[in-house]
KOLPA-406437 format. One line per 2 residues: number of its first residue (from 0); their letters; for each residue z negated, x negated, y negated of C-alpha. Coordinates in nm, 4 decimals. Each point is the difference from the previous one (the first is absolute). Layout:
// residues N
NUM> a> Z/X/Y  ...
***
This chain:
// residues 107
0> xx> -0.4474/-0.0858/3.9336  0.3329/0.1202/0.1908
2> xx> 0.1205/0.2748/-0.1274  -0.1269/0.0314/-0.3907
4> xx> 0.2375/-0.0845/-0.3033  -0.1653/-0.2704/-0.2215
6> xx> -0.0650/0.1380/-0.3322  -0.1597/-0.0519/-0.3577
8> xx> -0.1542/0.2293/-0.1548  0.0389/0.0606/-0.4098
10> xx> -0.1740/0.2128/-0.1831  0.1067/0.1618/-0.2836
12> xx> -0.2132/0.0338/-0.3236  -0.2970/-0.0350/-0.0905
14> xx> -0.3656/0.0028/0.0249  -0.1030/0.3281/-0.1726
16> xx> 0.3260/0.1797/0.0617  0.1867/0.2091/0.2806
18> xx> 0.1255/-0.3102/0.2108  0.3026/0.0543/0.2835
20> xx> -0.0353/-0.2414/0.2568  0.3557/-0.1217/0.1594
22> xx> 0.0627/-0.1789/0.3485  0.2574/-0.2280/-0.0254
24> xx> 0.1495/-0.1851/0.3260  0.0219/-0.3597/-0.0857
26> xx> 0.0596/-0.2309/0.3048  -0.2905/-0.2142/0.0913
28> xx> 0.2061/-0.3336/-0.0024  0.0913/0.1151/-0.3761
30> xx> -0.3734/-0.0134/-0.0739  -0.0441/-0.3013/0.1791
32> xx> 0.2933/-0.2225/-0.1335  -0.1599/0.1052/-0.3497
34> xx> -0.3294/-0.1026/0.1323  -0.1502/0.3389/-0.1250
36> xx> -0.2548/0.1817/0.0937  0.0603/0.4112/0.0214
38> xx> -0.1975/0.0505/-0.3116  0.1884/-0.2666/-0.1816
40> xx> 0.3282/0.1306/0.1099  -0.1589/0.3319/-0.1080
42> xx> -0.0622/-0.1188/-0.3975  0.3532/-0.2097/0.0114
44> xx> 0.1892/0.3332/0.1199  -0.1441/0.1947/-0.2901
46> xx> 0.0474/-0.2630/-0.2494  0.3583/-0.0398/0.0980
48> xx> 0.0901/0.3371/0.0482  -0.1574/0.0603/-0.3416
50> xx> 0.1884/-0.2863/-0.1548  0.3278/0.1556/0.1638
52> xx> -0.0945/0.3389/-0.1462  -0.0102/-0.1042/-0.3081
54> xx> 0.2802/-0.2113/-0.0345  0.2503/0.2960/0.0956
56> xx> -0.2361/0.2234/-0.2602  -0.1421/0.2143/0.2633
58> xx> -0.3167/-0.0806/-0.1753  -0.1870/-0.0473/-0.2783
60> xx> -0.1900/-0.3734/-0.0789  -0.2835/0.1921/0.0570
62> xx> 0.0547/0.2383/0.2715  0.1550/-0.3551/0.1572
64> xx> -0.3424/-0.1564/-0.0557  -0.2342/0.2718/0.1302
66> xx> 0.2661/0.0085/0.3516  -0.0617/-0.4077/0.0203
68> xx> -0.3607/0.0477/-0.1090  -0.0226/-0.2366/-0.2744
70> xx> -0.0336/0.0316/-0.3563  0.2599/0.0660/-0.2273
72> xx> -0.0084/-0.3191/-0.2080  0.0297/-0.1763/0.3920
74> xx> 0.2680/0.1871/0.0878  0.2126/-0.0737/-0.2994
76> xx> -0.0728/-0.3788/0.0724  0.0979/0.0315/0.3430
78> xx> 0.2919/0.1684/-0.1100  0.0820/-0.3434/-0.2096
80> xx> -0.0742/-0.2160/0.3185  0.2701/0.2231/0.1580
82> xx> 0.2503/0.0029/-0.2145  -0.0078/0.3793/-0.0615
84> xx> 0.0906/0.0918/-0.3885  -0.2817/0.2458/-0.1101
86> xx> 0.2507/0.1544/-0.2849  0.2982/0.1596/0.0486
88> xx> 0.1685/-0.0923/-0.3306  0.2981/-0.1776/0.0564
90> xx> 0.0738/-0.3292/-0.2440  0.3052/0.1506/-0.1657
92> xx> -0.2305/0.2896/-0.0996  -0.3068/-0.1838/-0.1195
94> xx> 0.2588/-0.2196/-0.2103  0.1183/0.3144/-0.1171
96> xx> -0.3402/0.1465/-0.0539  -0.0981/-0.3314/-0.2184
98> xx> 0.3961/-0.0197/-0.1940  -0.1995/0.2531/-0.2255
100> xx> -0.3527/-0.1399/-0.0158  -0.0457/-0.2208/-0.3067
102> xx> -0.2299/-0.2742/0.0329  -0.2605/-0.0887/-0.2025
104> xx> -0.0470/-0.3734/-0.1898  -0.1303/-0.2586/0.2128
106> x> 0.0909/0.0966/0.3074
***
């Protein structure tokens, strides 16, 4: 097909809800290196860009999960497989936060 830009696309949202529906250019030998097909590179895009989002606290766990369509819970876990923190809290602050916390027996 001379002529047309190979694309994927993602759509936004879901099921139930206003959607936006994007066109992104992706280059077909991308896809194909992958060994992807469109609507696979379609879920991965949203996942990732999701992921991104929420990593640089553009969004919410959940706002991240509805964008990469999965639940909540699965989106946290994925989050773990990716090595994205969920919290923000810094270790110097959480030690700080527990200097004043006194434990109770047995643990």
């Amino acid at each position: 097909m001379a002529g047309r830009k190979p694309h994927v696309i993602m759509i936004i949202g879901r099921i139930g809800k206003m959607q936006e529906v994007l066109t992104v250019p992706i280059p077909s030998e991308i896809r194909q290196m992958l060994n992807r097909t469109s609507e696979e590179m379609a879920r991965d895009l949203r996942l990732y860009a999701a992921l991104m989002l929420f990593r640089l606290g553009k969004l919410s766990s959940g706002a991240a999960a509805e964008m990469a369509g999965v639940p909540r819970t699965m989106f946290l876990d994925l989050c773990a497989e990716y090595d994205i923190p969920v919290s923000q809290i810094s270790t110097e602050d959480l030690r700080r936060e527990l200097d004043g916390v006194e434990m109770p027996p047995g643990l």
